[in-house]
Backbone bond lengths (Angstrom), bond angles and torsions (degrees), N, CA, C in turn:
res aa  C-N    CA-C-N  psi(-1)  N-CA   C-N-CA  omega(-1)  CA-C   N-CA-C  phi
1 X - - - 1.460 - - 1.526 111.40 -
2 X 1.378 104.86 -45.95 1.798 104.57 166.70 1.552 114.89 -33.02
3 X 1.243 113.27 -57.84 1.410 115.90 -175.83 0.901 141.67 -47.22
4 X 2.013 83.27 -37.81 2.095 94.99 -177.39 1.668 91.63 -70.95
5 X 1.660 120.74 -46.40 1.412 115.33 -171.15 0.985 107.66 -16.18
6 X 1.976 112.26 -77.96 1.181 126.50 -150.62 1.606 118.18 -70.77
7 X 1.162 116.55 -24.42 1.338 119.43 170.56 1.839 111.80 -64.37
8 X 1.336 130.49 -48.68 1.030 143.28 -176.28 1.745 95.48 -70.39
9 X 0.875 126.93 -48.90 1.747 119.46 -168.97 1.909 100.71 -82.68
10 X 1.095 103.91 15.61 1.564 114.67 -178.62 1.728 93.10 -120.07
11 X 1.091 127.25 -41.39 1.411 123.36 171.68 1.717 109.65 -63.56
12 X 1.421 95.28 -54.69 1.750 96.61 172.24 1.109 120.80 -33.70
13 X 1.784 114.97 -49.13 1.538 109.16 -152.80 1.768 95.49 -100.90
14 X 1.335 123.40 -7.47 1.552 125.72 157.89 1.988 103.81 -64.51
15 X 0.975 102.76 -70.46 1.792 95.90 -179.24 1.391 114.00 -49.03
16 X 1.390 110.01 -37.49 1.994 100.65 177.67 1.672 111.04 -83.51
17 X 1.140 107.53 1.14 1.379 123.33 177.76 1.860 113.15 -73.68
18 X 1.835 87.34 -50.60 1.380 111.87 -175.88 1.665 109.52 -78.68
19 X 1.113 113.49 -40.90 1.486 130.34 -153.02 1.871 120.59 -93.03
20 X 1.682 86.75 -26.63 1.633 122.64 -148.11 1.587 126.11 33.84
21 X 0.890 110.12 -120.35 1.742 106.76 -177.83 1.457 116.19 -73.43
22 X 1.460 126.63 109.22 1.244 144.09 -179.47 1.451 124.66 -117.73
23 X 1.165 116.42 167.65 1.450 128.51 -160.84 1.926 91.62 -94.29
24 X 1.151 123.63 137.62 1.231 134.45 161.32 1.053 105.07 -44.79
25 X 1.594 138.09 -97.33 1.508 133.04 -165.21 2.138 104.14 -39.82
26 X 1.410 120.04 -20.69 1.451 115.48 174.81 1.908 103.13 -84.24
27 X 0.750 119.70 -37.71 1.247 109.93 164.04 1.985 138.02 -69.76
28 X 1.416 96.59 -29.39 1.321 97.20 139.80 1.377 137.15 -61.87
29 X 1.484 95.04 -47.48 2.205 92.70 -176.97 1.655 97.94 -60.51
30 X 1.456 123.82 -42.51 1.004 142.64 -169.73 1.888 119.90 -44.87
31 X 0.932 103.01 -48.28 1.702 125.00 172.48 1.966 109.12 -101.54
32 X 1.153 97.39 121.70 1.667 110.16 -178.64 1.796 91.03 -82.76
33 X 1.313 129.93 68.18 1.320 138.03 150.45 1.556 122.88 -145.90
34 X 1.713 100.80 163.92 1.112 102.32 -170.00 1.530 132.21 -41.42
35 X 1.357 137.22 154.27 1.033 109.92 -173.90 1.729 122.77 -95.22
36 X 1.581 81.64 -17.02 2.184 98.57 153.20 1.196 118.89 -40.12
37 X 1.686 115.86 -45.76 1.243 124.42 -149.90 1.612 86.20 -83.02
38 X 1.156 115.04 -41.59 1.558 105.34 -145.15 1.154 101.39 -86.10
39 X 1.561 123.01 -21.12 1.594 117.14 149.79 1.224 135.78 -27.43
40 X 1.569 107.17 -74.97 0.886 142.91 173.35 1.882 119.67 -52.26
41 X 1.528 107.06 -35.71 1.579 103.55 162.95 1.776 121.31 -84.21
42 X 1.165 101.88 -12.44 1.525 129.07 -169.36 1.532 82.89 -78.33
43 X 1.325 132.34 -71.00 1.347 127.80 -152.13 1.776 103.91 -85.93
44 X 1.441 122.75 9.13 1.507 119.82 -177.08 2.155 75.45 -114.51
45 X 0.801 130.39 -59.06 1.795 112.92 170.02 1.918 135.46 -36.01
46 X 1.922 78.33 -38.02 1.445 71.18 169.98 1.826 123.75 -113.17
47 X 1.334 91.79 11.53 1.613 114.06 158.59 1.674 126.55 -70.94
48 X 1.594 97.85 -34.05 1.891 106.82 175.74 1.553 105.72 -86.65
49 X 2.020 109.66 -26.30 1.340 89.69 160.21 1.994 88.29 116.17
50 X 1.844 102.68 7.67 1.216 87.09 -178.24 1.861 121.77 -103.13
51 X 1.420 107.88 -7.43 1.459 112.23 158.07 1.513 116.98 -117.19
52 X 1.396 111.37 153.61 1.306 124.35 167.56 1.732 124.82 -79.13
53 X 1.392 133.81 119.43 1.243 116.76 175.70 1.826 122.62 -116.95
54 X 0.879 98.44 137.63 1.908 108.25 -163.59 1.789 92.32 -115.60
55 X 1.230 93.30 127.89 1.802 86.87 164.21 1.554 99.78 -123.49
56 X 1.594 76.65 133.76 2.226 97.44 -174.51 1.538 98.94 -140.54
57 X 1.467 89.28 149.21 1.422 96.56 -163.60 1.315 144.73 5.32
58 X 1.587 121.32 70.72 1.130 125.97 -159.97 1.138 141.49 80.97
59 X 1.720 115.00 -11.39 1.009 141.95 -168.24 1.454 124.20 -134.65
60 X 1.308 134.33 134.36 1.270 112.20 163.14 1.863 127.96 -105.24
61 X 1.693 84.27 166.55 1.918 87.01 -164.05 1.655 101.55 -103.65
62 X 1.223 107.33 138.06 1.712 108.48 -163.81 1.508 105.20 -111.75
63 X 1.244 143.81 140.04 1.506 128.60 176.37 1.533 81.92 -154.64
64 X 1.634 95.85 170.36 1.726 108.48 -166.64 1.711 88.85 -99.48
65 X 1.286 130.61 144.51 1.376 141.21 161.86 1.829 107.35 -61.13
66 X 1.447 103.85 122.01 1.479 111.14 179.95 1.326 117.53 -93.29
């Protein structure tokens, strides 16, 4: 399961790379994976300290730390 994490929180930080600062529910439609997973790699990214997370209206805003 580690693996899939890390592979998926490596896709994350390629699309916010590509995309830059996005809306959570857009980053889900955005990636054809689970949406467990992408939790779950989302919160080991912004645990090492490599995205920023803002919650706005209902939603949160994701950007990569510069």
């Amino acid at each position: 399961m580690i693996i899939e994490i890390g592979i998926v929180a490596g896709d994350i930080w390629h699309y916010l790379d590509q995309h830059g600062e996005t809306k959570l529910t857009s980053l889900i439609s955005g990636l054809d994976k689970p949406k467990d997973l992408i939790l779950m790699s989302l919160g080991w990214l912004a645990r090492e300290g490599h995205v920023i997370l803002q919650k706005e209206n209902g939603d949160y805003s994701i950007a990569l730390r510069k």
